[in-house]
Each structure stands twice: as structure tokens, then as C-alpha cells.
Backbone and ligand atoms as CSV (ligand in chain L), in Angstrom:
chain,resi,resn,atom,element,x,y,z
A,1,UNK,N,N,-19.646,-102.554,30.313
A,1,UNK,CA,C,-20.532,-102.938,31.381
A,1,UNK,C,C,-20.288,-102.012,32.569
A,2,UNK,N,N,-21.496,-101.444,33.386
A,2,UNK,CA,C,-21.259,-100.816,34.378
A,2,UNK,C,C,-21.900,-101.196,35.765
A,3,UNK,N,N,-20.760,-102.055,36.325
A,3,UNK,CA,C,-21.110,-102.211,37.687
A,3,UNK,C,C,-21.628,-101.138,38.334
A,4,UNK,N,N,-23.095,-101.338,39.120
A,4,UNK,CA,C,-23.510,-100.240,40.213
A,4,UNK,C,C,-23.972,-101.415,41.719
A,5,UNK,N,N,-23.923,-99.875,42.524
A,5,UNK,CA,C,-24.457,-100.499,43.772
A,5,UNK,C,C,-26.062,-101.177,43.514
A,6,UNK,N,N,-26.223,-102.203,43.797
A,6,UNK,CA,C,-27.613,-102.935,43.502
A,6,UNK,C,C,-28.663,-101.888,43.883
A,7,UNK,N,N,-29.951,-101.994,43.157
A,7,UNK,CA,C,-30.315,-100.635,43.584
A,7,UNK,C,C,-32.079,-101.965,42.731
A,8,UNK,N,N,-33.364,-101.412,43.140
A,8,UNK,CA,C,-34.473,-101.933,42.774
A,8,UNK,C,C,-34.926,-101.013,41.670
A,9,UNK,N,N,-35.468,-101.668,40.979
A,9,UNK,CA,C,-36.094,-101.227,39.577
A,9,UNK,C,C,-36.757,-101.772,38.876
A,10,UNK,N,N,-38.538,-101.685,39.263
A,10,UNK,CA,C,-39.000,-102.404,38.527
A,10,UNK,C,C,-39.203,-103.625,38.494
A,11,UNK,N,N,-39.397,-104.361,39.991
A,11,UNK,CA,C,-39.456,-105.468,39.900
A,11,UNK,C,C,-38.302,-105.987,40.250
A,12,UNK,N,N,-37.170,-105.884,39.751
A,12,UNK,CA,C,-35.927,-106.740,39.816
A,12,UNK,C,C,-34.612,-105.955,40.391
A,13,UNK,N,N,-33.451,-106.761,40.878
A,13,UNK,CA,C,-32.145,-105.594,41.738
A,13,UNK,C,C,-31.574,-105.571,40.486
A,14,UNK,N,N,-31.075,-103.998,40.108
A,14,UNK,CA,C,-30.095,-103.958,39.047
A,14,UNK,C,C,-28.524,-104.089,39.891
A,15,UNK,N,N,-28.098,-104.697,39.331
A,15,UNK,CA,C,-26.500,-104.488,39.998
A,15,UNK,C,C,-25.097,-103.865,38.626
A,16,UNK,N,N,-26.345,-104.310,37.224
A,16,UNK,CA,C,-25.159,-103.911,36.020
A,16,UNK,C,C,-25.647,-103.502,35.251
A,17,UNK,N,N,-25.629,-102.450,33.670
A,17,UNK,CA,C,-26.114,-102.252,32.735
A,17,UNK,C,C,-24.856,-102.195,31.879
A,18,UNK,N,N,-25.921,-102.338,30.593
A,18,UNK,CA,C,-24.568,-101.911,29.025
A,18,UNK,C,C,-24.496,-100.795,29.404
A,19,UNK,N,N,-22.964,-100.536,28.646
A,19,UNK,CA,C,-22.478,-99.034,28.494
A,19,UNK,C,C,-22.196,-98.845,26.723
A,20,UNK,N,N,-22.659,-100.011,26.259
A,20,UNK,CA,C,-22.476,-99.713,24.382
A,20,UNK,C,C,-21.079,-100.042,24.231
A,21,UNK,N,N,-20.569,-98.694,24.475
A,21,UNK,CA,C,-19.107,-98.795,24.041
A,21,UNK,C,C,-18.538,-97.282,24.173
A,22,UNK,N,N,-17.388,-97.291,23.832
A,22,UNK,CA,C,-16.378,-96.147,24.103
A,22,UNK,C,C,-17.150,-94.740,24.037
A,23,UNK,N,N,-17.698,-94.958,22.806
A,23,UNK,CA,C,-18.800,-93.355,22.423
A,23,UNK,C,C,-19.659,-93.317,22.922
A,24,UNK,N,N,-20.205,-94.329,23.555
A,24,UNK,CA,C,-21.580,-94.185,24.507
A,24,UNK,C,C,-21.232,-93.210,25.834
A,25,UNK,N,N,-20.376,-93.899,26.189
A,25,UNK,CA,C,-19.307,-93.209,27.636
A,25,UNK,C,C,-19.377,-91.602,27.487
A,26,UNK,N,N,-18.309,-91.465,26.277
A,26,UNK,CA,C,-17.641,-90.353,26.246
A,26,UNK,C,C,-19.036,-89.135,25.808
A,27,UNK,N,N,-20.431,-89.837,25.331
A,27,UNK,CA,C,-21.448,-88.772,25.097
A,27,UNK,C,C,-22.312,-88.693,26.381
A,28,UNK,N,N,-22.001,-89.499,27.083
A,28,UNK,CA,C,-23.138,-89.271,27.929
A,28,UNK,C,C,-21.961,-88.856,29.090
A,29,UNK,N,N,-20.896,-88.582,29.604
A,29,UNK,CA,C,-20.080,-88.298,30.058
A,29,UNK,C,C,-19.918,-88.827,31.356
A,30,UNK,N,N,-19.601,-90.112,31.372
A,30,UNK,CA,C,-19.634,-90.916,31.986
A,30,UNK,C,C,-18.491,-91.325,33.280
A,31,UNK,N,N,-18.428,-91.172,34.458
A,31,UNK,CA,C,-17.199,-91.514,34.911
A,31,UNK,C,C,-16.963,-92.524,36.089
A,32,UNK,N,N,-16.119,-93.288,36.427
A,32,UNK,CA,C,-16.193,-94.333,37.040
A,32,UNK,C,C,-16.101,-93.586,38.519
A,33,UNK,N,N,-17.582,-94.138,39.359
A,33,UNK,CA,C,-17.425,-93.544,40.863
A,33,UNK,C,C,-19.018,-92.308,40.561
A,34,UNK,N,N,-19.393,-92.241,39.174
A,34,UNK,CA,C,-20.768,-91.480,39.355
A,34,UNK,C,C,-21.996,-91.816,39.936
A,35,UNK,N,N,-22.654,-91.485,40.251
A,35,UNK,CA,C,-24.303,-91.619,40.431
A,35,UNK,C,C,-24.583,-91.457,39.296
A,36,UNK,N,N,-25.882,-92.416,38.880
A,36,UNK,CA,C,-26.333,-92.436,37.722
A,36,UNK,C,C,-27.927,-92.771,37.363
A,37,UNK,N,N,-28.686,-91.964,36.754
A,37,UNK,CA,C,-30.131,-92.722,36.350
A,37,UNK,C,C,-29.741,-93.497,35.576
A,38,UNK,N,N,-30.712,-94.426,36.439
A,38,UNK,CA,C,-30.923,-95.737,34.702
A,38,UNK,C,C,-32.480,-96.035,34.991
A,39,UNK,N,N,-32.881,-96.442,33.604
A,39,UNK,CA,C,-34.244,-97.203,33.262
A,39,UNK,C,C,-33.953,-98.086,32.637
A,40,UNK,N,N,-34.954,-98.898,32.592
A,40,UNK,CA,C,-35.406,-100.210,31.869
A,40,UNK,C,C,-35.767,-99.695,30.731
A,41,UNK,N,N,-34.648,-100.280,29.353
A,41,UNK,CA,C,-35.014,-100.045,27.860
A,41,UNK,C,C,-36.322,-100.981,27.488
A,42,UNK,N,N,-37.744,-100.574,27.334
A,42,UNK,CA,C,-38.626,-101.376,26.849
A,42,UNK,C,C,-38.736,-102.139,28.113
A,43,UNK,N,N,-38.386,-101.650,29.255
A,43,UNK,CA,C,-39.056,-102.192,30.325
A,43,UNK,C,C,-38.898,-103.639,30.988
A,44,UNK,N,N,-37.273,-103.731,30.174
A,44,UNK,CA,C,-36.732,-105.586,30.170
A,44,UNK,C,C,-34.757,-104.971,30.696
A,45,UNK,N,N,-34.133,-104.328,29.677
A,45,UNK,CA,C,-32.998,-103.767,29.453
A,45,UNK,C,C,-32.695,-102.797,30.480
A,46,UNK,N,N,-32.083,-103.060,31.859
A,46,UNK,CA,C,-31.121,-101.324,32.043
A,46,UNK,C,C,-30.303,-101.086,30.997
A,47,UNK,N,N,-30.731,-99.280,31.655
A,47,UNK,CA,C,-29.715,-98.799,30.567
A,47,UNK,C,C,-29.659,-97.522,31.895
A,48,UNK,N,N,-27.604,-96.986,31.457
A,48,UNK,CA,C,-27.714,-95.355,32.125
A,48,UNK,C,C,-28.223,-94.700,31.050
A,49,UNK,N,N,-28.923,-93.486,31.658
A,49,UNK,CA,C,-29.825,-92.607,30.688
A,49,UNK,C,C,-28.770,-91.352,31.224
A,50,UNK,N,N,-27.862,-91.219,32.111
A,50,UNK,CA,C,-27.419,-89.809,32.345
A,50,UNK,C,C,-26.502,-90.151,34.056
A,51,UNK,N,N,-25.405,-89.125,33.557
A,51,UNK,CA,C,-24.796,-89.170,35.694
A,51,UNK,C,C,-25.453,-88.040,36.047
A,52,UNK,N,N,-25.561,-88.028,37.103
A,52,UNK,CA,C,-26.145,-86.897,38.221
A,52,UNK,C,C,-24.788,-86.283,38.491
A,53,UNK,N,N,-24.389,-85.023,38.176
A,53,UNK,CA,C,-23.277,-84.377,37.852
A,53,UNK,C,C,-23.127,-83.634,38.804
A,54,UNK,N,N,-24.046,-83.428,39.629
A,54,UNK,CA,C,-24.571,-82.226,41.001
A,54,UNK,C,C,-23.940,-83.235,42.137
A,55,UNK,N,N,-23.677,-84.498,41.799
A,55,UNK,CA,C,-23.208,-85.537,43.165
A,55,UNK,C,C,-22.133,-85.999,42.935
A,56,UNK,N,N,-21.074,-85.542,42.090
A,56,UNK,CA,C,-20.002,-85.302,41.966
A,56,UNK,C,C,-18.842,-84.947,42.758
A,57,UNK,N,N,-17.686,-85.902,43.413
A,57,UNK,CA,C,-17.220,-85.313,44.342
A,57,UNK,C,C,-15.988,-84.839,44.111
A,58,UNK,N,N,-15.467,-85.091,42.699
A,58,UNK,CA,C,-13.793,-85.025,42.244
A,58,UNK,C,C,-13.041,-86.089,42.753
A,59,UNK,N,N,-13.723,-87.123,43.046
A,59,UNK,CA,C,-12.821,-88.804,43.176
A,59,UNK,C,C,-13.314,-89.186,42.022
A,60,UNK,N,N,-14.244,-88.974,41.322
A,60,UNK,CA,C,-14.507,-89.656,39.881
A,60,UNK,C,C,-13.804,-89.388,38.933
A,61,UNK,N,N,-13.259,-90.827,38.289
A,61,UNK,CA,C,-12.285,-91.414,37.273
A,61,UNK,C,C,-12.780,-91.050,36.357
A,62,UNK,N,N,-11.908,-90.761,35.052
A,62,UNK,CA,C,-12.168,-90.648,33.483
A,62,UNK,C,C,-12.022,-92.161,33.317
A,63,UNK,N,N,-13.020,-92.956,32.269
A,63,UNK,CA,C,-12.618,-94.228,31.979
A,63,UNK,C,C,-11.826,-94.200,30.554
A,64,UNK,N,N,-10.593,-95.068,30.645
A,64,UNK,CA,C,-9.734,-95.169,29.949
A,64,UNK,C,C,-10.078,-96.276,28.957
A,65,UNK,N,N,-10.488,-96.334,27.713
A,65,UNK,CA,C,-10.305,-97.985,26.953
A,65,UNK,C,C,-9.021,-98.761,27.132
A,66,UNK,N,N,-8.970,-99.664,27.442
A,66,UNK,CA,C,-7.625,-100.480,27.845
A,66,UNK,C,C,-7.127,-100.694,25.768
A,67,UNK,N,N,-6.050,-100.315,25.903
A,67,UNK,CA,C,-5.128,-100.805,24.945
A,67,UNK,C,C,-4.713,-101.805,24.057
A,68,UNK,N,N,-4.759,-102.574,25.591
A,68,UNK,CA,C,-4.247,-104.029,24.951
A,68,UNK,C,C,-5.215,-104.872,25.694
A,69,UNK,N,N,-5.641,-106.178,25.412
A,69,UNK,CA,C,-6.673,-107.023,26.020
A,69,UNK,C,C,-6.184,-107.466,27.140
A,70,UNK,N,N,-7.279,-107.549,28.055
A,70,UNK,CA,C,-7.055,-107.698,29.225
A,70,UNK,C,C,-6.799,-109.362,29.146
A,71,UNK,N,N,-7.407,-109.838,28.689
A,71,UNK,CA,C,-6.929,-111.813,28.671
A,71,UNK,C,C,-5.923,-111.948,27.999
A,72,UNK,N,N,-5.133,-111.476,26.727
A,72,UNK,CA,C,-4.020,-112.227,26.739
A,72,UNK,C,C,-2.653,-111.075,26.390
A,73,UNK,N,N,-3.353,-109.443,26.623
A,73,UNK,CA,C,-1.848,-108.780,26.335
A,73,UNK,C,C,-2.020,-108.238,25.167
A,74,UNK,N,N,-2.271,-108.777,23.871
A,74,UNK,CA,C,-2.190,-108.350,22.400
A,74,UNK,C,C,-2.917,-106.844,22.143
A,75,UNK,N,N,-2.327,-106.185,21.374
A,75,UNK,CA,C,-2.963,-104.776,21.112
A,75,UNK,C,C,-4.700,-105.150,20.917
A,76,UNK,N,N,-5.460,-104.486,21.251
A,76,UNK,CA,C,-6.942,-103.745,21.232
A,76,UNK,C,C,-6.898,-102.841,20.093
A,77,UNK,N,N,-7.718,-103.078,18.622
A,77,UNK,CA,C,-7.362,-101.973,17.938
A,77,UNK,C,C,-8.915,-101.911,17.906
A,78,UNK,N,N,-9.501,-100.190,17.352
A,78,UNK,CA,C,-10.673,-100.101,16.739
A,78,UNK,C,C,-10.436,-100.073,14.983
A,79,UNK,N,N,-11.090,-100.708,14.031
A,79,UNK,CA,C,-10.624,-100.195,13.023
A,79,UNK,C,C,-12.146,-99.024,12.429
A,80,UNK,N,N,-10.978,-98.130,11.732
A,80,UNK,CA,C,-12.453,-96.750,11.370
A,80,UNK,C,C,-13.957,-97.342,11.118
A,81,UNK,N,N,-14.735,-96.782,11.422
A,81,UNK,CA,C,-16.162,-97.521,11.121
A,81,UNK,C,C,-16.971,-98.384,12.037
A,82,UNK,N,N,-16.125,-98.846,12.919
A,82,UNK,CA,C,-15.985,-99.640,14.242
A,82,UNK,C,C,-16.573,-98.601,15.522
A,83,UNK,N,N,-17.080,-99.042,16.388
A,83,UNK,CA,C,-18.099,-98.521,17.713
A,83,UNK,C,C,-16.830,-99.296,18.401
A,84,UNK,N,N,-16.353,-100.411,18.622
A,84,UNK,CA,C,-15.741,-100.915,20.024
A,84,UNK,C,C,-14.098,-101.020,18.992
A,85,UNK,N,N,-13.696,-101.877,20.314
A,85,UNK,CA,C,-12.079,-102.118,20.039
A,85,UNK,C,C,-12.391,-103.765,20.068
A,86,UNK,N,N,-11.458,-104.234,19.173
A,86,UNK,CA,C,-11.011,-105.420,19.581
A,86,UNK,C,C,-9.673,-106.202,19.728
A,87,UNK,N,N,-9.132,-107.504,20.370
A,87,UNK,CA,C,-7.883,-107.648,20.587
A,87,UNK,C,C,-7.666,-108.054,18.930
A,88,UNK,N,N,-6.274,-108.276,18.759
A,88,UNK,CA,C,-5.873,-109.152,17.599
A,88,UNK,C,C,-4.507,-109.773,17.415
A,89,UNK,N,N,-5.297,-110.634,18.870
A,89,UNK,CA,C,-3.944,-111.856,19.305
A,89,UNK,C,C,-5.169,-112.888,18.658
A,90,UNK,N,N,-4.261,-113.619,17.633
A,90,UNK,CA,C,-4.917,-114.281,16.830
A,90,UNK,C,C,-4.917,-116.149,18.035
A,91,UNK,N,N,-4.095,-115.967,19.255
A,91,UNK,CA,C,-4.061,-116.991,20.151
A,91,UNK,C,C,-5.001,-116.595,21.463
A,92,UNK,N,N,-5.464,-115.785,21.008
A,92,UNK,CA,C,-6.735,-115.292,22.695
A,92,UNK,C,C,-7.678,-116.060,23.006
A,93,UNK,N,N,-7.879,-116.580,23.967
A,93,UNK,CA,C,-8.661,-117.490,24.916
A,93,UNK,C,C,-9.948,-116.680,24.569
A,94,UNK,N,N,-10.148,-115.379,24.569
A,94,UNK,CA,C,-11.302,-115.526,24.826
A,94,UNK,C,C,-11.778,-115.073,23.069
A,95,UNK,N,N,-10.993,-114.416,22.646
A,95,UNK,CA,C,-11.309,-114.355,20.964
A,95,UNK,C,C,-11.486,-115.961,20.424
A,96,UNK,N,N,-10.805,-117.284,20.901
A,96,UNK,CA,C,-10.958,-118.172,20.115
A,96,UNK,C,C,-12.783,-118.646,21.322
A,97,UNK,N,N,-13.179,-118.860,22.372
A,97,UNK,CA,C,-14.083,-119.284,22.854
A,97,UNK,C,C,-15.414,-117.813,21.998
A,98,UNK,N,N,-15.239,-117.068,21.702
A,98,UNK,CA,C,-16.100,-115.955,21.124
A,98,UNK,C,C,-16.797,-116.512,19.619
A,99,UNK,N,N,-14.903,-117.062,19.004
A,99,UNK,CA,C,-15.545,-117.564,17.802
A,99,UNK,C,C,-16.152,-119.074,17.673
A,100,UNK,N,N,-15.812,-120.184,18.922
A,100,UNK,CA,C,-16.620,-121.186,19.051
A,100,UNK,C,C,-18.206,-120.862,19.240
A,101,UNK,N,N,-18.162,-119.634,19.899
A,101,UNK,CA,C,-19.588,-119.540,20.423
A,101,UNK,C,C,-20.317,-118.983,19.260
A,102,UNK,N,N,-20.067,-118.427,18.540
A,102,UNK,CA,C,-20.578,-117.517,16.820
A,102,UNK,C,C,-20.550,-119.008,15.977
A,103,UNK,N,N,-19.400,-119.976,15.990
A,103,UNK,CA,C,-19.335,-120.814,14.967
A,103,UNK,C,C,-20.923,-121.891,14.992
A,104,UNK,N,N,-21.151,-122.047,16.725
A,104,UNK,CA,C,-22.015,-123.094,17.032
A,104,UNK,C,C,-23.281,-122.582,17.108
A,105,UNK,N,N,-23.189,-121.491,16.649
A,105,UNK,CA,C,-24.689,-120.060,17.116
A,105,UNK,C,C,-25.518,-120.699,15.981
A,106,UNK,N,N,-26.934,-120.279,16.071
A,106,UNK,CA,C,-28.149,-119.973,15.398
A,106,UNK,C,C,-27.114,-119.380,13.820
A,107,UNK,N,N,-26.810,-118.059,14.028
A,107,UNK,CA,C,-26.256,-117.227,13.035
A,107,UNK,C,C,-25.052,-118.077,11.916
A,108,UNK,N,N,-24.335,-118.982,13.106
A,108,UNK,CA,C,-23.504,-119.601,12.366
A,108,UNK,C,C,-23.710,-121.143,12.087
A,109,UNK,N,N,-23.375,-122.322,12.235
A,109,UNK,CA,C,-23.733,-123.503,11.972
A,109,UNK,C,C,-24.770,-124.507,12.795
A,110,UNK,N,N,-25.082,-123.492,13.760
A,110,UNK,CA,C,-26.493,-123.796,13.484
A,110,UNK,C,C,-26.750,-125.076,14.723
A,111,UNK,N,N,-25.857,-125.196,15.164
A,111,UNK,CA,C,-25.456,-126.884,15.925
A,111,UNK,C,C,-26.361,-126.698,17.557
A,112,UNK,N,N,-27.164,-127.721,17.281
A,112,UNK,CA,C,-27.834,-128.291,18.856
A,112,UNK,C,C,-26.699,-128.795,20.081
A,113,UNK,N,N,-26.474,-128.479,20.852
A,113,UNK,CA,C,-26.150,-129.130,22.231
A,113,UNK,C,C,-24.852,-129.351,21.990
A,114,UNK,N,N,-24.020,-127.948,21.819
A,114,UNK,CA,C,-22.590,-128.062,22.003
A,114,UNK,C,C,-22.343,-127.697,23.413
A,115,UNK,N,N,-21.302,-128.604,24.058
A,115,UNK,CA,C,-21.099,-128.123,25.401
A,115,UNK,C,C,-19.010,-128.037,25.052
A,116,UNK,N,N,-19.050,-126.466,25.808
A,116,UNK,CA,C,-17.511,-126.166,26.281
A,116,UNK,C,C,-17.358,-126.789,27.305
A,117,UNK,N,N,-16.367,-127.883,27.485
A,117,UNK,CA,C,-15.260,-127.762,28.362
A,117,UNK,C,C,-13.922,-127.226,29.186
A,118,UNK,N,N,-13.647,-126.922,30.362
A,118,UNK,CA,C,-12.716,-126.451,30.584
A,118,UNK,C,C,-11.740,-127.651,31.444
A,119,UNK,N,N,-10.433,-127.733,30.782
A,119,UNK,CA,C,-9.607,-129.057,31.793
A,119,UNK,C,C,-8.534,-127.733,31.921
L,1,ZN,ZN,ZN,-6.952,-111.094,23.571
């Protein structure tokens, strides 16, 4: 995800777009602190289409994939064949609320009017 300064487009303030994932970044050469075009994919979706490389000041960051997950610590692995990383702390808060949310999905069992709690 790439936080930007809110900016109008189309009707609506963008303030965020996808970034895909690691290879999206690293092809479109992406760095934290750029100026950036974005459009509306199909006119619904931001997306960056490119940084403006000419507005570049040399404070812009290389983005790093974090390692290990940011919620509970456990290594981040990609395995070959794989576009992203994932954790594989088999106790992760947000890996186990990911797979409640897949289990109760359309895709998965299918279930009307599950509500998460948090105590
Ligand atoms: Zn985790």
C-alpha cells in the first residue's frame, strides 16, 4: 500500500493505492518519499503508473520488504512461485483473523452475518 499526500482524481481524494507487491515496486522503481502518477484502473482503482524521477531529491528511501511480520515477529518467507511474502507464525493475530475471514467468505463456507469480536 502506498500512502500519498491526498491529492483529487476523478471525482474522489486519493490518499492510498496498491503497490501489488515486492516486484511491482522494484519494476516500476519505486521509492518511499517519490512523486508519483497515478490513475484510476478502469476508472474505480488507483493505481501508480510511474515516479516522476526528474523530482527526485536524494532523501528518497529504497523500500525494504520487512523480514519478519510486523504483528507478531515470526519470519516473512516468499516461497518460489509466490508474488508476496508471508509470515509463518502459525500463532499470528493477524494470519489467524485472515483465515477467519477466508473461512467465513463467499469462497469459503459461505456463512451470513459473522461478526468479529475484539475483548
Ligand atoms: Zn505474523
Amino acid at each position: 500500500m502506498a500512502i500519498l499526500e491526498p491529492v483529487k482524481l476523478a471525482g474522489s481524494t486519493i490518499s492510498k493505492t496498491t503497490l501489488h507487491n515486492e516486484d511491482f515496486i522494484k519494476e516500476k522503481d519505486l521509492k518511499i518519499g517519490d512523486h508519483v502518477i497515478i490513475q484510476k484502473a478502469g476508472d474505480v482503482i488507483p493505481e501508480v503508473v510511474q515516479a516522476i524521477k526528474e523530482k527526485r531529491t536524494g532523501n528518497e528511501k529504497e523500500f525494504v520488504m520487512p523480514d519478519t511480520c510486523p504483528v507478531c515477529g515470526a519470519p516473512a518467507v516468499r516461497e518460489k512461485n509466490e508474488a508476496i511474502k508471508r509470515c509463518i507464525g502459525i500463532e499470528c493475530p493477524a494470519r489467524n483473523l485472515r483465515n477467519i475471514v477466508h473461512f467465513s467468505s463467499k469462497a469459503g463456507m459461505d456463512i451470513i452475518g459473522l461478526r468479529l469480536c475484539y475483548y
